[in-house]
C-alpha positions in Angstrom: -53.6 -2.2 209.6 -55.3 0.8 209.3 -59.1 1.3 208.4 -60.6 3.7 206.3 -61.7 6.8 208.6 -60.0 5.8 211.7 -56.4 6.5 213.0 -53.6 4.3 211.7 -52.7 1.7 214.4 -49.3 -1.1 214.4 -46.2 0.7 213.8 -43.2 -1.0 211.4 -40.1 -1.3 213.1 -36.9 0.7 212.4 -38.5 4.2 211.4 -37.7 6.7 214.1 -39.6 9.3 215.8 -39.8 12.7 213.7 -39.3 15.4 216.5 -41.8 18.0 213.2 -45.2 15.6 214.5 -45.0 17.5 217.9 -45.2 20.8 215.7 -47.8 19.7 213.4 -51.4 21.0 214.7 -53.6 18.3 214.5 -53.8 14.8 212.2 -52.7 14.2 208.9 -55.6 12.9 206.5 -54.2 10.2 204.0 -56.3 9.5 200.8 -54.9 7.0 198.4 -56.9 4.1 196.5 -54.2 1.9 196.7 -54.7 -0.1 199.7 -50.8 -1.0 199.7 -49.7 2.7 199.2 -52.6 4.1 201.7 -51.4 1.5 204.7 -47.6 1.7 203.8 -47.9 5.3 204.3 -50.3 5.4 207.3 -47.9 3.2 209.0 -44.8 5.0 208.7 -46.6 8.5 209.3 -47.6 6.6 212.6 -44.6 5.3 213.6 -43.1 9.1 213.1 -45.7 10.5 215.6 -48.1 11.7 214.0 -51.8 10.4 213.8 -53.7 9.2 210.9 -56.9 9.4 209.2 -57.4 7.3 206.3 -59.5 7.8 203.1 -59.6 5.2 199.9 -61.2 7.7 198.0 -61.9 11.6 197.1 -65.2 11.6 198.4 -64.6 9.4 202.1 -61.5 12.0 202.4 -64.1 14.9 201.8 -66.3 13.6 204.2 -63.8 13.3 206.7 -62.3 16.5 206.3 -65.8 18.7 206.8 -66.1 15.8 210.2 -63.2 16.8 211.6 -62.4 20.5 210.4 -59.0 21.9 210.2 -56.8 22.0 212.7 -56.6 25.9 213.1 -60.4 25.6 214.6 -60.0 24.7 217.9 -63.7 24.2 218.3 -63.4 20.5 215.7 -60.7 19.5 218.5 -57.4 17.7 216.7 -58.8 19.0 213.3 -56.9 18.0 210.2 -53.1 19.5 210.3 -52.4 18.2 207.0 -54.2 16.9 203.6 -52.0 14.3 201.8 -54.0 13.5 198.4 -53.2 11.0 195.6 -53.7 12.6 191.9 -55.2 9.6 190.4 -58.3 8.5 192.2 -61.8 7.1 190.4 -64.2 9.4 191.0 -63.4 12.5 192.4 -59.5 12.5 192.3 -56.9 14.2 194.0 -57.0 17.5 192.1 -60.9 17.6 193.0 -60.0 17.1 196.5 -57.5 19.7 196.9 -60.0 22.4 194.9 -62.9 21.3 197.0 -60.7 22.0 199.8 -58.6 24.5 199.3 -61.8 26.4 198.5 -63.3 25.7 202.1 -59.9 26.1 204.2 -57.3 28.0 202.3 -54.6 27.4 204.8 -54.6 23.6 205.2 -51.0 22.2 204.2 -51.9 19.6 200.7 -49.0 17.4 199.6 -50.2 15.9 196.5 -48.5 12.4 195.4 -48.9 10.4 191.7 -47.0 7.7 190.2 -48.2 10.2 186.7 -44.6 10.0 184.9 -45.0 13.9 184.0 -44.4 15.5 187.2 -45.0 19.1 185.0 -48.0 18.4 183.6 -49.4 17.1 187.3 -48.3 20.3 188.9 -49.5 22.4 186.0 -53.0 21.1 186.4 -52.7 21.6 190.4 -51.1 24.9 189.9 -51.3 27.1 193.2 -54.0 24.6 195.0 -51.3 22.0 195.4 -48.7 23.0 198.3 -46.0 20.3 197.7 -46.0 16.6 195.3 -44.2 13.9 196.2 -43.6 11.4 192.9 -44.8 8.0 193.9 -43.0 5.3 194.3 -41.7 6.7 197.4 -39.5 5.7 200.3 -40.6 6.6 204.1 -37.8 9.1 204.7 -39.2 11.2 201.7 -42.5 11.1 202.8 -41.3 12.3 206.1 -38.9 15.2 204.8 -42.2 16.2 202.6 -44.9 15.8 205.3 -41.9 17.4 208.1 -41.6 20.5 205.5 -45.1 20.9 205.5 -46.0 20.4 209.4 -43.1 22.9 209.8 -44.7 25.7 207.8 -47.9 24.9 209.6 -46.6 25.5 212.3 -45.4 28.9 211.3 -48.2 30.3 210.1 
């Protein structure tokens, strides 16, 4: 399974290659609490191609953003292609998160996700720091589409 900081390991079976992880510039950093969610999720971003930093917190995702830099700076290597945040995290949550980073790298693809029941209010209190939300519980090919609509615009820029 994977750990918290390191790159998401075993694949699942029957999720197929996603042709947008070639096009996304570096890793996608997942930061969930819930272990179940965080390894689900890391597993079928895997399997899809692309690679996967893990975060159980706010604060570890922080950390490992300002470690490994975005992806546009070539000089942090892989970088961070993608920032996938939950909304509802003790201590710093997921809104924190995506401030504290949109305020440092502007351009970094966010996808927040919350299981929050009022999707409006969420994206109200994200307003324009949140690029995309993704209503948990979700099924892999969502996550995919989402995470595939985001690498593509990445890509773009």
């Amino acid at each position: 399974m994977p750990s918290s900081g390191s790159p998401a390991g075993s694949r699942p079976s029957g999720i197929k290659r996603d042709a947008a992880a070639l096009h996304l510039r570096g890793r996608v950093l997942l930061v969930d609490d819930d272990d179940d969610v965080r390894e689900m999720a890391a597993l079928v971003l895997a399997d899809a191609g692309y690679e996967v930093l893990c975060a159980a917190d706010g604060a570890a995702g922080l950390r490992l953003l300002h470690e490994h830099g975005p992806a546009s700076r070539i000089e942090y290597g892989p970088g961070i292609g993608l920032l996938i945040a939950d909304y509802a995290m003790p201590g710093m949550n997921g809104l924190e998160l995506i401030r504290t980073a949109r305020a440092v790298w502007p351009a970094l693809p966010i996808l927040l996700v919350s299981g929050y029941s009022r999707i409006d209010v969420v994206r109200a209190m994200a307003g324009p720091a949140a690029a995309a939300f993704l209503r948990k519980p979700f099924r892999a090919p969502e996550l995919l589409a989402r995470v595939a609509g985001l690498a593509g615009q990445a890509h773009e820029e």
